[in-house]
PDB file of N, CA, C and O in Angstrom, chain B, residues numbered from 101:
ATOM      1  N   UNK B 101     162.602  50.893  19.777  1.00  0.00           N
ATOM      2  CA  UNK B 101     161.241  50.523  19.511  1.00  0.00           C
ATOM      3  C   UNK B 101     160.320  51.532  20.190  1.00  0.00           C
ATOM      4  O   UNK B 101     160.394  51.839  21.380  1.00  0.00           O
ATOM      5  N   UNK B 102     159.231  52.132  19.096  1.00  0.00           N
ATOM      6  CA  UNK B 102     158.559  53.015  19.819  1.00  0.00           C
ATOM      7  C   UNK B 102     157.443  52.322  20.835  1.00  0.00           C
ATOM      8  O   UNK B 102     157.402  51.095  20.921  1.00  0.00           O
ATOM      9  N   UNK B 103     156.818  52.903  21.365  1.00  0.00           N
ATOM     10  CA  UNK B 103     155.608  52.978  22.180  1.00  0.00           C
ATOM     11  C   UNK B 103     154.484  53.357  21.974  1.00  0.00           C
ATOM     12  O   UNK B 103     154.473  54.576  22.150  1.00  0.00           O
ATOM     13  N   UNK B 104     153.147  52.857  21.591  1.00  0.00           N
ATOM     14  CA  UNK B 104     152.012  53.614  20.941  1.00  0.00           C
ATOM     15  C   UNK B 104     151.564  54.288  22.413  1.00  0.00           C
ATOM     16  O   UNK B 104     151.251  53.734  23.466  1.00  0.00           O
ATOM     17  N   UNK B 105     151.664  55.734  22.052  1.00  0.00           N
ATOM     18  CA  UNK B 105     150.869  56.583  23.239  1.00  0.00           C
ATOM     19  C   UNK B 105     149.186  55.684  23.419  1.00  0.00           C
ATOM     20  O   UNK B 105     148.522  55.107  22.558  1.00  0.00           O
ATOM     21  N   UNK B 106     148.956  55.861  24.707  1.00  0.00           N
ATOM     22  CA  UNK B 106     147.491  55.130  24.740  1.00  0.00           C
ATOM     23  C   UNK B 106     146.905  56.748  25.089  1.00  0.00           C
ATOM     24  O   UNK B 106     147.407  57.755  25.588  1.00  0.00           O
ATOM     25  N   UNK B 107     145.325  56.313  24.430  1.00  0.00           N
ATOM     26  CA  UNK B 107     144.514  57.606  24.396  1.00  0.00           C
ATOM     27  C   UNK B 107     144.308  57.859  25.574  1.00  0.00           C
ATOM     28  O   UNK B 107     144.103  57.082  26.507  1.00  0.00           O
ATOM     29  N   UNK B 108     144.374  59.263  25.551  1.00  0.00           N
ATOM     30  CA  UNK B 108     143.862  59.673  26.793  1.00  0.00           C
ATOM     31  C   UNK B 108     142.343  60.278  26.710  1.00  0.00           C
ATOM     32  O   UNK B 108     141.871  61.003  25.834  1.00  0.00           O
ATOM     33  N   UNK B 109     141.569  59.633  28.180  1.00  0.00           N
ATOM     34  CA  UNK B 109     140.221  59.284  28.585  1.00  0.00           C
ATOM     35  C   UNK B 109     140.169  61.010  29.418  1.00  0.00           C
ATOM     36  O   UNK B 109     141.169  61.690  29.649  1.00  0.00           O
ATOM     37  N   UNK B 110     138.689  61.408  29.749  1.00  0.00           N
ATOM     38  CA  UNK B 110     138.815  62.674  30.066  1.00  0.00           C
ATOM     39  C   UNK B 110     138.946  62.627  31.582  1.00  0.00           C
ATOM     40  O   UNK B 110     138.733  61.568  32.171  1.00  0.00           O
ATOM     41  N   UNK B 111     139.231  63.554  32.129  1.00  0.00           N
ATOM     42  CA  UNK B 111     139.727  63.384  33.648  1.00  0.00           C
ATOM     43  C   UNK B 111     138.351  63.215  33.987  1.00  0.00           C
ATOM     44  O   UNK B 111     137.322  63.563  33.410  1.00  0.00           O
ATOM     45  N   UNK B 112     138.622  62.430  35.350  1.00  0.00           N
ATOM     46  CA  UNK B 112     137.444  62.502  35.920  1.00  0.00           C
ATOM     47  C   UNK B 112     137.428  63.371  37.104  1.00  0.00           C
ATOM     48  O   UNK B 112     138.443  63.884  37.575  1.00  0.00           O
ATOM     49  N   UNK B 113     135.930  63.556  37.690  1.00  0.00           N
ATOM     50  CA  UNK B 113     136.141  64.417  38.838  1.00  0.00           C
ATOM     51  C   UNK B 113     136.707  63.706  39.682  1.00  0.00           C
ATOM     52  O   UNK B 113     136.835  62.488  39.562  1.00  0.00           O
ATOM     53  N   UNK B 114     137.274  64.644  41.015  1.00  0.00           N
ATOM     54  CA  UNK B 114     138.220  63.995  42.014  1.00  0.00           C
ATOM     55  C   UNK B 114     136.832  63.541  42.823  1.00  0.00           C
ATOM     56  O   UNK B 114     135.952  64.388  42.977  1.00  0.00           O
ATOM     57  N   UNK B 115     136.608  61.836  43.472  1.00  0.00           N
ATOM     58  CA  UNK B 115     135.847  61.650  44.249  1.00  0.00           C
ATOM     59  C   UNK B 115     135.895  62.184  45.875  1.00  0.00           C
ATOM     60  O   UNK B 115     136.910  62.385  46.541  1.00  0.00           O
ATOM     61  N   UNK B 116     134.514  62.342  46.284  1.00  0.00           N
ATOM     62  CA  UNK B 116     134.883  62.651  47.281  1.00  0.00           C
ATOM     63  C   UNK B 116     134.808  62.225  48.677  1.00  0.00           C
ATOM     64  O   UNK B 116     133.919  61.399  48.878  1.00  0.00           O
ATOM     65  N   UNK B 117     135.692  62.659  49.976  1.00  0.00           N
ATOM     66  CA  UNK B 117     136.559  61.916  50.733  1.00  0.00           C
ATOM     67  C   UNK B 117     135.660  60.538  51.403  1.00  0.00           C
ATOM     68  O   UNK B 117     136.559  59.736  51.148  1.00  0.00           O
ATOM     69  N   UNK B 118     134.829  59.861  51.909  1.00  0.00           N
ATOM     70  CA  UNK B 118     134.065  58.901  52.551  1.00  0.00           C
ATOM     71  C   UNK B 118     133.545  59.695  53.516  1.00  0.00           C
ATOM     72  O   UNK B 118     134.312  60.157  54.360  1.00  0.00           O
ATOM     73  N   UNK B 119     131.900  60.046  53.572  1.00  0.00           N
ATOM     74  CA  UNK B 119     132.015  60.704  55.085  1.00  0.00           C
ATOM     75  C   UNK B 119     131.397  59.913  55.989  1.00  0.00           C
ATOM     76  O   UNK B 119     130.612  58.965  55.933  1.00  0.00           O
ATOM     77  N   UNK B 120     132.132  60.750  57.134  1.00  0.00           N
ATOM     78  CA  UNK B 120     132.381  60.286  58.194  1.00  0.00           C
ATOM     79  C   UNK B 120     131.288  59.676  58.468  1.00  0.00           C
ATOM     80  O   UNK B 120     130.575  59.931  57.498  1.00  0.00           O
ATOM     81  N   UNK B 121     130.357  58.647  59.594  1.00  0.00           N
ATOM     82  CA  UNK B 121     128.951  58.476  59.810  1.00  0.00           C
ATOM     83  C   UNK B 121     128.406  59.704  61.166  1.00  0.00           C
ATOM     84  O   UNK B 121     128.756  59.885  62.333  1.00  0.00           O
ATOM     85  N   UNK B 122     127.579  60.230  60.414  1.00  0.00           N
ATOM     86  CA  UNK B 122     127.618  61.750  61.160  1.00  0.00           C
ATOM     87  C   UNK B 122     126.755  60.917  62.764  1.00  0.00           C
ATOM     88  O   UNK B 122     126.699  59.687  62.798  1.00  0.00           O
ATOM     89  N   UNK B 123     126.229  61.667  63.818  1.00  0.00           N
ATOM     90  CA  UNK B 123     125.679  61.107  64.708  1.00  0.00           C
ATOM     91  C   UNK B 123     124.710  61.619  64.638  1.00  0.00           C
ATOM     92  O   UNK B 123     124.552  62.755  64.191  1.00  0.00           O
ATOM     93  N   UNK B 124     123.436  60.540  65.269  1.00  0.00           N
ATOM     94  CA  UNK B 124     122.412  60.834  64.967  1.00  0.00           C
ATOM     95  C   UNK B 124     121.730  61.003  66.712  1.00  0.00           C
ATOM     96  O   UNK B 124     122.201  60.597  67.775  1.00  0.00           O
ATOM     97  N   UNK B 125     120.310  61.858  66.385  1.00  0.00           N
ATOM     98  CA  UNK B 125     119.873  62.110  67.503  1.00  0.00           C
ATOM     99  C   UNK B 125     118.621  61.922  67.338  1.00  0.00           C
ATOM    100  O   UNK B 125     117.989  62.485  66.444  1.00  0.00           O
ATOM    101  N   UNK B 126     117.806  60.630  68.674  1.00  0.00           N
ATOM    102  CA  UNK B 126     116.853  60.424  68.228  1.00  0.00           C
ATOM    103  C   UNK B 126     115.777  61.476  68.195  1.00  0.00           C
ATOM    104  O   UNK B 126     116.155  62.578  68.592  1.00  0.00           O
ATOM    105  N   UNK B 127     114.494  61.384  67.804  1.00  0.00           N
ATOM    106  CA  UNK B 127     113.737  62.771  67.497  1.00  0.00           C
ATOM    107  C   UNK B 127     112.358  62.073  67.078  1.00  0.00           C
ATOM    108  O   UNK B 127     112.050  61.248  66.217  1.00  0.00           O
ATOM    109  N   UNK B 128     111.521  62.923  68.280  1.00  0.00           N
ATOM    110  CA  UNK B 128     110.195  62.577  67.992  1.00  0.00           C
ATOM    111  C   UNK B 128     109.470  63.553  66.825  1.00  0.00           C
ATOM    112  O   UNK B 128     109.474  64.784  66.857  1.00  0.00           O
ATOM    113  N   UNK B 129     108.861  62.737  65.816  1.00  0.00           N
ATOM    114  CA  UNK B 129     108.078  63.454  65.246  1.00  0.00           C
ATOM    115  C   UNK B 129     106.390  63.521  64.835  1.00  0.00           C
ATOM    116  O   UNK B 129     105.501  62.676  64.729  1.00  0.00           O
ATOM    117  N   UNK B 130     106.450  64.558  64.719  1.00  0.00           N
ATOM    118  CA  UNK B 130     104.598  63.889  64.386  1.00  0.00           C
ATOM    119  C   UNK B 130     104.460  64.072  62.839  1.00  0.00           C
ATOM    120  O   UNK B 130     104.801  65.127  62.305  1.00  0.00           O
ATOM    121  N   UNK B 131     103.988  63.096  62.183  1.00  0.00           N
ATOM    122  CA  UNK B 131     103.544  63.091  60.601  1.00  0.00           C
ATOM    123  C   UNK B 131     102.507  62.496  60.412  1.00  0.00           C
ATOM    124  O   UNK B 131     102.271  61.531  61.139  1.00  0.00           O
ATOM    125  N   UNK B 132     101.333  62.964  59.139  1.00  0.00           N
ATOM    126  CA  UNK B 132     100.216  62.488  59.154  1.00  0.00           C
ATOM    127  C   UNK B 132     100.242  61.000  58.883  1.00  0.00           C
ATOM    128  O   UNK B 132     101.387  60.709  58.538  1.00  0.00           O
ATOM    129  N   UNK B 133      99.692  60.256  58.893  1.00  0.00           N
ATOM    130  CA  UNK B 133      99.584  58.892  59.122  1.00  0.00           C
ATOM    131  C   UNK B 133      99.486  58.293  58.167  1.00  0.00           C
ATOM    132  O   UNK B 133     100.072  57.222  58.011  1.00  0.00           O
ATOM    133  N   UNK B 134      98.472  59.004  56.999  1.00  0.00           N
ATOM    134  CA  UNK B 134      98.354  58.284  55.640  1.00  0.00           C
ATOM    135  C   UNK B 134      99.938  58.645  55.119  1.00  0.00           C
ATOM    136  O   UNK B 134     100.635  57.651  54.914  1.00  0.00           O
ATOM    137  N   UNK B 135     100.335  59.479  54.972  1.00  0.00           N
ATOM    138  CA  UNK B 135     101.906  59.847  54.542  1.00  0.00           C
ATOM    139  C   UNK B 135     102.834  58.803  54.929  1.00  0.00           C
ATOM    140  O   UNK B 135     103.788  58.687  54.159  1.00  0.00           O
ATOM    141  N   UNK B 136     102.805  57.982  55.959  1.00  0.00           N
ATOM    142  CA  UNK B 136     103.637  57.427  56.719  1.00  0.00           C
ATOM    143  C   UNK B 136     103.287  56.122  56.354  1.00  0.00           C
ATOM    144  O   UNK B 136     104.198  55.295  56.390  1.00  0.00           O
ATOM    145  N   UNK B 137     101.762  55.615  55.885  1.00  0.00           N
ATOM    146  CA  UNK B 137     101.788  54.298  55.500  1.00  0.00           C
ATOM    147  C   UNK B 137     101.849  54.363  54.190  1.00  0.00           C
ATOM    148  O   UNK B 137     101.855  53.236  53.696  1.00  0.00           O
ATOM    149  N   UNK B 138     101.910  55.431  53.227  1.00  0.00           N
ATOM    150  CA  UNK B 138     102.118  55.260  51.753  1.00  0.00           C
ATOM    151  C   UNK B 138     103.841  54.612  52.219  1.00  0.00           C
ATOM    152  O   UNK B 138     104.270  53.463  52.106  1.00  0.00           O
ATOM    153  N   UNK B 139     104.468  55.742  52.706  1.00  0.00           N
ATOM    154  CA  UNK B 139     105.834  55.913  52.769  1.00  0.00           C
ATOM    155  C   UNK B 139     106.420  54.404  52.979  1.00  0.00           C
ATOM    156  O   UNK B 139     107.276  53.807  52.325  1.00  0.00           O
ATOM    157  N   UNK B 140     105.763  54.047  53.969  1.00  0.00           N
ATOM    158  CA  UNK B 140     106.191  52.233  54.342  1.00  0.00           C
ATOM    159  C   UNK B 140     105.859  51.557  53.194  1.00  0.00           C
ATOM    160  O   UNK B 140     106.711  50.813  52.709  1.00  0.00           O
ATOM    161  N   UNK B 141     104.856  51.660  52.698  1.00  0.00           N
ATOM    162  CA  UNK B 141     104.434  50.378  51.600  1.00  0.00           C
ATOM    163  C   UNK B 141     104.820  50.623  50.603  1.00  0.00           C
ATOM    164  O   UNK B 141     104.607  49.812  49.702  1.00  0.00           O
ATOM    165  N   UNK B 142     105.639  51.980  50.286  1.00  0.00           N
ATOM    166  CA  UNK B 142     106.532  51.942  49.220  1.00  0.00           C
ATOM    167  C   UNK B 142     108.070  51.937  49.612  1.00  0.00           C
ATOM    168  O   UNK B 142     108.852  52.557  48.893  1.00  0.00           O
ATOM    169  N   UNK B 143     108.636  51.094  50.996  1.00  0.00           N
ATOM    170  CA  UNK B 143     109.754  50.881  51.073  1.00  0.00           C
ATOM    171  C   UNK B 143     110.540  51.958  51.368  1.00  0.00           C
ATOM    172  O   UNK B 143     111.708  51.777  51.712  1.00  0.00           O
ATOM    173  N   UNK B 144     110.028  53.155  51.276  1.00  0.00           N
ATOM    174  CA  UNK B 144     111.260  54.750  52.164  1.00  0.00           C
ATOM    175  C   UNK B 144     111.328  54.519  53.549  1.00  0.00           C
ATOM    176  O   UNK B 144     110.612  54.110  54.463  1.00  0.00           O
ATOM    177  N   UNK B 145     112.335  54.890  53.372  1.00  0.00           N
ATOM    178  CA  UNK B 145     113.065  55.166  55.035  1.00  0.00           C
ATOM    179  C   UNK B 145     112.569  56.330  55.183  1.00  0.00           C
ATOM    180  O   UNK B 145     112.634  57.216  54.330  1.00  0.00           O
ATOM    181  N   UNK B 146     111.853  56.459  56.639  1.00  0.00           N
ATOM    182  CA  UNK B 146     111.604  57.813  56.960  1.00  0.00           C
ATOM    183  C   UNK B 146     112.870  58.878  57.534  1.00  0.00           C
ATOM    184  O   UNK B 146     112.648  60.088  57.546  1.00  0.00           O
ATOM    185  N   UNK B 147     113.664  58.552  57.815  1.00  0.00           N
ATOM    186  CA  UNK B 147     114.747  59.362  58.198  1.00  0.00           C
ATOM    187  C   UNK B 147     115.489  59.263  57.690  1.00  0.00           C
ATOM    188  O   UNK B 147     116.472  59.472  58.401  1.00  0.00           O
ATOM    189  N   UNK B 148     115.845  58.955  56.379  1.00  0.00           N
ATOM    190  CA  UNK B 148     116.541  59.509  55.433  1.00  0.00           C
ATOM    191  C   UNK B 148     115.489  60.450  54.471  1.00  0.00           C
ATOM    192  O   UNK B 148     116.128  61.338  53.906  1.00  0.00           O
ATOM    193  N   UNK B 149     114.510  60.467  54.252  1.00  0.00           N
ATOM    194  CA  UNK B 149     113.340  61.409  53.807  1.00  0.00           C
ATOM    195  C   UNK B 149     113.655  62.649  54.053  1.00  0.00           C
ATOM    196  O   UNK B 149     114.160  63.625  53.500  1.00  0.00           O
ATOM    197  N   UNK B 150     112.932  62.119  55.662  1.00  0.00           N
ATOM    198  CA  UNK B 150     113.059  63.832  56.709  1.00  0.00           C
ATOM    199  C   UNK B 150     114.450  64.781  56.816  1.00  0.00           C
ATOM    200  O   UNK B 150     114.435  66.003  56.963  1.00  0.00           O
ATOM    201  N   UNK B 151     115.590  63.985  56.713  1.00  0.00           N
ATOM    202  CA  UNK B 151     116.798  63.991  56.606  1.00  0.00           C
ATOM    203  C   UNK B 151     117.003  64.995  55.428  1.00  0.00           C
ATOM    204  O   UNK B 151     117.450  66.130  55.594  1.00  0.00           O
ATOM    205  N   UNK B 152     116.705  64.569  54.450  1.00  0.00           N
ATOM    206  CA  UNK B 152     117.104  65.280  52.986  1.00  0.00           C
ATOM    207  C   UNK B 152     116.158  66.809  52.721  1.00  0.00           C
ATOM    208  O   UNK B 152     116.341  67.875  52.132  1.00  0.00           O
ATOM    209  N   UNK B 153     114.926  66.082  53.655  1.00  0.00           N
ATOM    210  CA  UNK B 153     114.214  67.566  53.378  1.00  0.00           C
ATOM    211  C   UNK B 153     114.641  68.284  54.468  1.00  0.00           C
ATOM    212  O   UNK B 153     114.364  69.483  54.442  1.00  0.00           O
ATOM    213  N   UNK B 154     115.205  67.893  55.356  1.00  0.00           N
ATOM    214  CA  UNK B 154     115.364  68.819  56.508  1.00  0.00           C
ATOM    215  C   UNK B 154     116.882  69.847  56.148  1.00  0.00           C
ATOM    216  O   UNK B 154     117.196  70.952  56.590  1.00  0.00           O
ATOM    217  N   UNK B 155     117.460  69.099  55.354  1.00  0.00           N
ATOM    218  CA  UNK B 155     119.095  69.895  54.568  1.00  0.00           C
ATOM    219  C   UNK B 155     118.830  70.718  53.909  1.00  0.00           C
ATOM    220  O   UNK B 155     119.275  71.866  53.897  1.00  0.00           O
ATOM    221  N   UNK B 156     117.592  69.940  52.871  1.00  0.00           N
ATOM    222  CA  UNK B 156     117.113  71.301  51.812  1.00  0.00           C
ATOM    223  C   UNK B 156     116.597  72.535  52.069  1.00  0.00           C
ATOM    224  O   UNK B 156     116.830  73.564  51.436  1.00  0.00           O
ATOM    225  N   UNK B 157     115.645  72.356  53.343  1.00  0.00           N
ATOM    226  CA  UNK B 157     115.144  73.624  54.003  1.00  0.00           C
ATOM    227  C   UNK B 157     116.356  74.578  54.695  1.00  0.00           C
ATOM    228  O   UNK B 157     116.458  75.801  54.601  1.00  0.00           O
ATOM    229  N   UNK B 158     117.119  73.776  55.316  1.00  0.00           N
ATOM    230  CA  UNK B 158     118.307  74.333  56.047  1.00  0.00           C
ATOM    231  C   UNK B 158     119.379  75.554  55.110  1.00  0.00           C
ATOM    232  O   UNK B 158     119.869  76.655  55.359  1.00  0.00           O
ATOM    233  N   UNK B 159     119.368  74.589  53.928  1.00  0.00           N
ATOM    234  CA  UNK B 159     120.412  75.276  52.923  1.00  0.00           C
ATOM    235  C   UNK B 159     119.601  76.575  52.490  1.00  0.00           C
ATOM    236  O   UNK B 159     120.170  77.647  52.696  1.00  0.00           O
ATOM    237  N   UNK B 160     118.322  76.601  51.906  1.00  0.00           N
ATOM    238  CA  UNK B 160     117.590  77.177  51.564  1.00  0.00           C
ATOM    239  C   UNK B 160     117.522  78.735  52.149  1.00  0.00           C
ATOM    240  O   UNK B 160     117.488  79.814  51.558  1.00  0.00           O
ATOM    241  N   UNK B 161     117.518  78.279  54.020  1.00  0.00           N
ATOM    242  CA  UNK B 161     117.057  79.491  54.082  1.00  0.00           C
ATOM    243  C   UNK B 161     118.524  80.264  55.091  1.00  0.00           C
ATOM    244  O   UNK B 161     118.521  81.324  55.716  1.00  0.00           O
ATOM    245  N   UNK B 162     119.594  79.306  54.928  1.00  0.00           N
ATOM    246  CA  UNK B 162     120.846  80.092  55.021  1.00  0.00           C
ATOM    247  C   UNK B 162     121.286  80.986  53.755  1.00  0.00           C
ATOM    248  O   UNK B 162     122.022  81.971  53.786  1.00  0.00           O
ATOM    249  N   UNK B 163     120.737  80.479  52.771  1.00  0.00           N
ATOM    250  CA  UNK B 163     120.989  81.158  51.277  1.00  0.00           C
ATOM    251  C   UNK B 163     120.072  82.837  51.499  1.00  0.00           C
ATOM    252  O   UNK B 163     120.289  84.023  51.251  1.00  0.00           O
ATOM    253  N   UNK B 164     119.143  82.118  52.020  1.00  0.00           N
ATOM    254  CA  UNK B 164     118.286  83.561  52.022  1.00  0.00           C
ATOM    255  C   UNK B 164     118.727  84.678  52.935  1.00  0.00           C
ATOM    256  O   UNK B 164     118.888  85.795  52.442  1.00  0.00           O
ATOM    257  N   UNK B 165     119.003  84.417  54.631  1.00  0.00           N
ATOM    258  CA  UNK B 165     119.471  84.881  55.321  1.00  0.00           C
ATOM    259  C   UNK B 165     120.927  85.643  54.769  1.00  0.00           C
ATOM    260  O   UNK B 165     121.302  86.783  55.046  1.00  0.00           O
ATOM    261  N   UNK B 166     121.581  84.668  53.935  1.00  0.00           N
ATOM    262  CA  UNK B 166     122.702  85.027  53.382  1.00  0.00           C
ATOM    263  C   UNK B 166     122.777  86.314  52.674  1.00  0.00           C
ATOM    264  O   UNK B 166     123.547  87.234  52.948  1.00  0.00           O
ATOM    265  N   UNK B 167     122.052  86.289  51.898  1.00  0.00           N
ATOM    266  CA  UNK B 167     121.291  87.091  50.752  1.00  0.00           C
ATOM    267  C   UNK B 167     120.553  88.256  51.931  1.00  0.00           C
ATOM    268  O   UNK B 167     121.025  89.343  51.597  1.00  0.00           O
ATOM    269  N   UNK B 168     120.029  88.377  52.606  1.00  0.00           N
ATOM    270  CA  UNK B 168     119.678  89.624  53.137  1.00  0.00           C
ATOM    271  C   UNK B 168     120.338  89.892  54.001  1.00  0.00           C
ATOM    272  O   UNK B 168     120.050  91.021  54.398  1.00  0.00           O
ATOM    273  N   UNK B 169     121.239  89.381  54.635  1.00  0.00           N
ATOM    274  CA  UNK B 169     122.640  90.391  55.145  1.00  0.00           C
ATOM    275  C   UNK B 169     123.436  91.049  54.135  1.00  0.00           C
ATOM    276  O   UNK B 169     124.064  92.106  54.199  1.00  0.00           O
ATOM    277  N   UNK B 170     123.349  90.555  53.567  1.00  0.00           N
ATOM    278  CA  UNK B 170     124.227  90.894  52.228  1.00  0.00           C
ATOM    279  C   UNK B 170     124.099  91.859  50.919  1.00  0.00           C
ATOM    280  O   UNK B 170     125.072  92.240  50.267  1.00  0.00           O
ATOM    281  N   UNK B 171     122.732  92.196  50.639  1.00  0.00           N
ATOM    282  CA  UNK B 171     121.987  92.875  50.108  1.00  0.00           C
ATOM    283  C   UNK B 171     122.828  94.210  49.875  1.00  0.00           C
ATOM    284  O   UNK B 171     123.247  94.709  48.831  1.00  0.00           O
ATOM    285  N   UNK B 172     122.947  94.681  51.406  1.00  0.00           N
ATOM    286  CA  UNK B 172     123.629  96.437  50.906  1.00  0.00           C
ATOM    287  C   UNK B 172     124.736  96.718  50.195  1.00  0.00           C
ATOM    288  O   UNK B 172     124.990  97.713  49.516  1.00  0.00           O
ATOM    289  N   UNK B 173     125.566  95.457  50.479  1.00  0.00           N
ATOM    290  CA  UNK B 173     127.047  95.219  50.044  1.00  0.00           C
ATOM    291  C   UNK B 173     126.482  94.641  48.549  1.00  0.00           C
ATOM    292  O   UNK B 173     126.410  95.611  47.795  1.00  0.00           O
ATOM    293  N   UNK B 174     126.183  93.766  48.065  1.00  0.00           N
ATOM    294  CA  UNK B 174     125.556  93.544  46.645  1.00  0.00           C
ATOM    295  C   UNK B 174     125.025  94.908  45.709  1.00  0.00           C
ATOM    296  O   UNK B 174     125.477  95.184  44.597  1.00  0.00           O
ATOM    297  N   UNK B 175     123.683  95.885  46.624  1.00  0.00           N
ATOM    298  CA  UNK B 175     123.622  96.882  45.715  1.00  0.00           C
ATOM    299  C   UNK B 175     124.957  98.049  45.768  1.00  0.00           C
ATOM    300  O   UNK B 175     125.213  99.031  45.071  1.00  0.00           O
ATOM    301  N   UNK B 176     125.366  97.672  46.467  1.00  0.00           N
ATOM    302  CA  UNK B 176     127.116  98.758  46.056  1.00  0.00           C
ATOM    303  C   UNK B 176     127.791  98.231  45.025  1.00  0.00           C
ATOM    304  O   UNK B 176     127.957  98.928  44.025  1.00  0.00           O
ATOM    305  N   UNK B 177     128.316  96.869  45.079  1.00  0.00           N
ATOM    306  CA  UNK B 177     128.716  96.682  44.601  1.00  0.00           C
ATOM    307  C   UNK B 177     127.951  96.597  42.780  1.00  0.00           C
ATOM    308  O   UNK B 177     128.645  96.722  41.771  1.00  0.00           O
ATOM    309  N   UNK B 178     126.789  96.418  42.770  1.00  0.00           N
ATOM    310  CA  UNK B 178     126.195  96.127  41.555  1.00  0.00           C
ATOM    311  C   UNK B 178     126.167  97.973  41.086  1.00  0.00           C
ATOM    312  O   UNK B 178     126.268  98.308  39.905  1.00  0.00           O
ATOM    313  N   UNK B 179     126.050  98.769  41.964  1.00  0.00           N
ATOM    314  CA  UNK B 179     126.326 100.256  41.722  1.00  0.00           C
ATOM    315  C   UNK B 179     127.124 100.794  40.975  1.00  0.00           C
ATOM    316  O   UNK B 179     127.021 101.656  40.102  1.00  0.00           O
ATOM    317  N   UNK B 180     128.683  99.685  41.764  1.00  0.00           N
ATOM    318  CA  UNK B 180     130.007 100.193  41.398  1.00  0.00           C
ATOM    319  C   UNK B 180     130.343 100.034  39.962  1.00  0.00           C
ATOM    320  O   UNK B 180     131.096 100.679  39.233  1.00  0.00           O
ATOM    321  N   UNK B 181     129.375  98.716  39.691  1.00  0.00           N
ATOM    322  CA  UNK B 181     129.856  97.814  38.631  1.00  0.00           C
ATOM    323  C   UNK B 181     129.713  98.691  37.246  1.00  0.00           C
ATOM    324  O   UNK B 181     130.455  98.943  36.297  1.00  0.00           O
ATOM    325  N   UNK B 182     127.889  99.143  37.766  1.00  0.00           N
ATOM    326  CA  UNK B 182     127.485 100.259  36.330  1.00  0.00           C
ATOM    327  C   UNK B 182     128.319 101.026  36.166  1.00  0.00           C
ATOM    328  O   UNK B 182     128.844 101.062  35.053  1.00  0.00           O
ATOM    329  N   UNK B 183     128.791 101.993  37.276  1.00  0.00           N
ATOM    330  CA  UNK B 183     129.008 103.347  37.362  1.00  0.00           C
ATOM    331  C   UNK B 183     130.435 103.349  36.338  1.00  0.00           C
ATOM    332  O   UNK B 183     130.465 104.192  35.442  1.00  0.00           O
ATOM    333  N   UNK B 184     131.394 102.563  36.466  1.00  0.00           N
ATOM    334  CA  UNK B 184     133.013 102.256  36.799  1.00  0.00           C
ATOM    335  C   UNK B 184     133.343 100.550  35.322  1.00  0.00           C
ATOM    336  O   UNK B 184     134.378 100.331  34.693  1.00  0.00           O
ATOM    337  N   UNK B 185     132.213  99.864  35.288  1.00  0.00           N
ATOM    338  CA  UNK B 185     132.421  98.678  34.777  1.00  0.00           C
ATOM    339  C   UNK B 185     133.208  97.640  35.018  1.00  0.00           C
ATOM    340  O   UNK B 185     133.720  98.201  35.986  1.00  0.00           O
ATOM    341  N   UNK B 186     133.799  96.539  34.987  1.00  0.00           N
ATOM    342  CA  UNK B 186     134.207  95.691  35.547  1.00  0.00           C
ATOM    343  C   UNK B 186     135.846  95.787  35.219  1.00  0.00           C
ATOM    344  O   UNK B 186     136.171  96.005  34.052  1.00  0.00           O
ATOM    345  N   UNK B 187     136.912  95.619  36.274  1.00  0.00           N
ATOM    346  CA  UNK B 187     138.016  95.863  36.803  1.00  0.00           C
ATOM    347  C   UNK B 187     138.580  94.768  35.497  1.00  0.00           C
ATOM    348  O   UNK B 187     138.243  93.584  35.513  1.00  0.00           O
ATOM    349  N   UNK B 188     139.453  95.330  34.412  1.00  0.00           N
ATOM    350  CA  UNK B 188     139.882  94.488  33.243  1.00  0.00           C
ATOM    351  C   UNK B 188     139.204  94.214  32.039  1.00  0.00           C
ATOM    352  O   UNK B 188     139.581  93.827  30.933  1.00  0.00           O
ATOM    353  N   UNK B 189     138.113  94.509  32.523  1.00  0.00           N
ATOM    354  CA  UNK B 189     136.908  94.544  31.203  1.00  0.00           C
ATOM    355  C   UNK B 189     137.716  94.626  29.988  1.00  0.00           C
ATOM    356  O   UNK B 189     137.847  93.585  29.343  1.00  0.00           O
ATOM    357  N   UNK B 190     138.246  95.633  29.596  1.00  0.00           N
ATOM    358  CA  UNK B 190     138.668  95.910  28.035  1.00  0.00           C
ATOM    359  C   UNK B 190     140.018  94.635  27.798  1.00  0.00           C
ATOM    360  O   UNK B 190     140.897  94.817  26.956  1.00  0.00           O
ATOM    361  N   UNK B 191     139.982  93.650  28.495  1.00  0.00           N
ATOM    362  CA  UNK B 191     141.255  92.721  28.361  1.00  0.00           C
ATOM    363  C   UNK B 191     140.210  91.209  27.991  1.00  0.00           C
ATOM    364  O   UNK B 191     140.523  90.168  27.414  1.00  0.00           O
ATOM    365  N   UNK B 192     139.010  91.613  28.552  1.00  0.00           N
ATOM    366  CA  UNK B 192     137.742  90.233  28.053  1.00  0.00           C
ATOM    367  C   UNK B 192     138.234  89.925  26.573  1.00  0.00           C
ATOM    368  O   UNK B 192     138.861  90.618  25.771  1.00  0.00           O
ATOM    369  N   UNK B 193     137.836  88.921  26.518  1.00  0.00           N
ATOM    370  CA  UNK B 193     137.793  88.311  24.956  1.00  0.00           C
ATOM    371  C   UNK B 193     136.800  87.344  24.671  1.00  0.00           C
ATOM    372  O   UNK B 193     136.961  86.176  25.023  1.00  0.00           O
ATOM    373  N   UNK B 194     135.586  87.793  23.946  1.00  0.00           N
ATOM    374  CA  UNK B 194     134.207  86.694  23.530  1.00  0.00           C
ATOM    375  C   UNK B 194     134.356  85.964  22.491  1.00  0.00           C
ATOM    376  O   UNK B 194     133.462  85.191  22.145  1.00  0.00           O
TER     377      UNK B 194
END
């Protein structure tokens, strides 16, 4: 007796691991005041706010820093790329 194959559903991404609860450090801040009572009377947490913008700035300007150490090694390499073309190129297929 056969078996009807059951369809297969598309993979999903692998979730990811639980993180950890990072530690927190308390931190005085100063913010304008009207900002802070919109923020309450519409129910935000201020430190998860400051939190998210404080990652975004963080990421932001490691990207940049990243990017200008990196620069000389990029225009070589973007040099090499014209000069020489890309290592397998004629094996591409569009």
């Amino acid at each position: 007796m056969a078996v009807a194959a059951r369809p297969r559903s598309k993979p999903q991404p692998a979730k990811p691991a639980p993180a950890r609860r990072a530690r927190k450090a308390p931190t005085n801040l100063s913010l304008r005041i009207d900002l802070v009572q919109r923020a309450k009377a519409l129910g935000l947490n201020l430190s998860e706010v400051v939190e998210s913008a404080l990652e975004e700035a963080i990421r932001e300007a490691e990207q940049a820093r990243w990017l200008a150490e990196n620069d000389a090694a990029i225009d070589y390499y973007n040099a090499f790329v014209e000069k020489h073309g890309l290592f397998g190129e004629e094996f591409r297929q569009f």
